[in-house]
C-alpha positions as CSV (number, residue, x, y, z in Angstrom):
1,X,0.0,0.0,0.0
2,X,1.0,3.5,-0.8
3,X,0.9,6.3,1.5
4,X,-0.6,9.4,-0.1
5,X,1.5,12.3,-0.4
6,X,-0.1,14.9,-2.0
7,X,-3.8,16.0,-2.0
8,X,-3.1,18.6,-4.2
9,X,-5.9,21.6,-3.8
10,X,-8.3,19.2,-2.2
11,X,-9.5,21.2,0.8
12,X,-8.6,19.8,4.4
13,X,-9.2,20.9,7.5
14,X,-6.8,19.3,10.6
15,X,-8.3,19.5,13.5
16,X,-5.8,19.1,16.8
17,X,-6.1,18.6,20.5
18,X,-5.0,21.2,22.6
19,X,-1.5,21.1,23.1
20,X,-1.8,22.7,26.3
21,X,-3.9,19.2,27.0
22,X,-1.0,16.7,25.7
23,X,1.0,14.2,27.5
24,X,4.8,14.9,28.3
25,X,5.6,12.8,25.6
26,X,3.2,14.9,23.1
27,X,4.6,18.1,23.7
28,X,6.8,20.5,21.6
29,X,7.9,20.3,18.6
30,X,7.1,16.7,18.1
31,X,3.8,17.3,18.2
32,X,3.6,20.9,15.9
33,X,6.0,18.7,13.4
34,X,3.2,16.3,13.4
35,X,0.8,18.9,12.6
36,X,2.6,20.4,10.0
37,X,3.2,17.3,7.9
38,X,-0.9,16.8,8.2
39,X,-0.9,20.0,6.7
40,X,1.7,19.3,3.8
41,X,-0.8,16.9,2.3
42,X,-2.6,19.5,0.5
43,X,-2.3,23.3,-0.4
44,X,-6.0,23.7,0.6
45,X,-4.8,23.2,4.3
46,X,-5.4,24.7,7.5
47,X,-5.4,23.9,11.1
48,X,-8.0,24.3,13.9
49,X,-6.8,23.5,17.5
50,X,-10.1,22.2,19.3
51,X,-9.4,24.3,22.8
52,X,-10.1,22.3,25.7
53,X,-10.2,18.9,24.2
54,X,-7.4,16.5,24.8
55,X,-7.5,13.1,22.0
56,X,-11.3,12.9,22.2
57,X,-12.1,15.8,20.3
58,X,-16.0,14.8,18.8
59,X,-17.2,14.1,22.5
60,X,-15.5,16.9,24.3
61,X,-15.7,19.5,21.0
62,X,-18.0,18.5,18.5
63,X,-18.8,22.5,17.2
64,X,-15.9,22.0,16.3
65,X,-16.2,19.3,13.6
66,X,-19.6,20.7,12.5
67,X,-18.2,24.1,11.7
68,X,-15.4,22.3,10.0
69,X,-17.5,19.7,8.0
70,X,-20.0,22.9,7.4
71,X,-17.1,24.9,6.1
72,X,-15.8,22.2,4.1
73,X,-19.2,21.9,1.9
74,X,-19.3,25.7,1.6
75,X,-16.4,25.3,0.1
76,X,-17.3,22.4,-2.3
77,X,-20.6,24.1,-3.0
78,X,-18.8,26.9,-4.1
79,X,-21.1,29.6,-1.1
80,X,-17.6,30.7,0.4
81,X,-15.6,28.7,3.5
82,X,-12.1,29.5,2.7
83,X,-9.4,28.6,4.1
84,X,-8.0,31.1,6.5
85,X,-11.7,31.5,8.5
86,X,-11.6,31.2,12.3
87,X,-13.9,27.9,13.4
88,X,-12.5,27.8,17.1
């Protein structure tokens, strides 16, 4: 099996625990370097840090995946949800 290294424009949206949250092991730049190379996968990219939620981020935030599933089919529908747009 491959692993996919290039979405090209295809919009993503990486939604992260808060770091403040991690584990000793989680913290610093291993974790942003994680969340960078998330966001390498496509141009289209941008990150959302779900405050207040450690690793179970649908329970704890789960505005914070509507906004982001809601942005993502503005975006596909072509009624606006670009990149860049606060959904904290």
């Amino acid at each position: 099996m491959r692993a996919i290294t290039s979405l090209g424009m295809v919009p993503l949206i990486v939604i992260a625990r808060d770091p403040a949250l991690g584990s000793v092991s989680d913290e610093g730049d291993n974790w942003k370097q994680i969340q960078q190379e998330k966001l390498r996968l496509s141009k289209n990219a941008e990150l959302v840090i779900a405050i207040g939620s450690g690793h179970d981020i649908p329970h704890v935030r789960p505005d914070v995946i509507i906004a982001a599933v809601r942005k993502l089919l503005a975006q596909a529908s072509g009624t606006g949800g670009h990149p860049g747009n606060s959904l904290r």
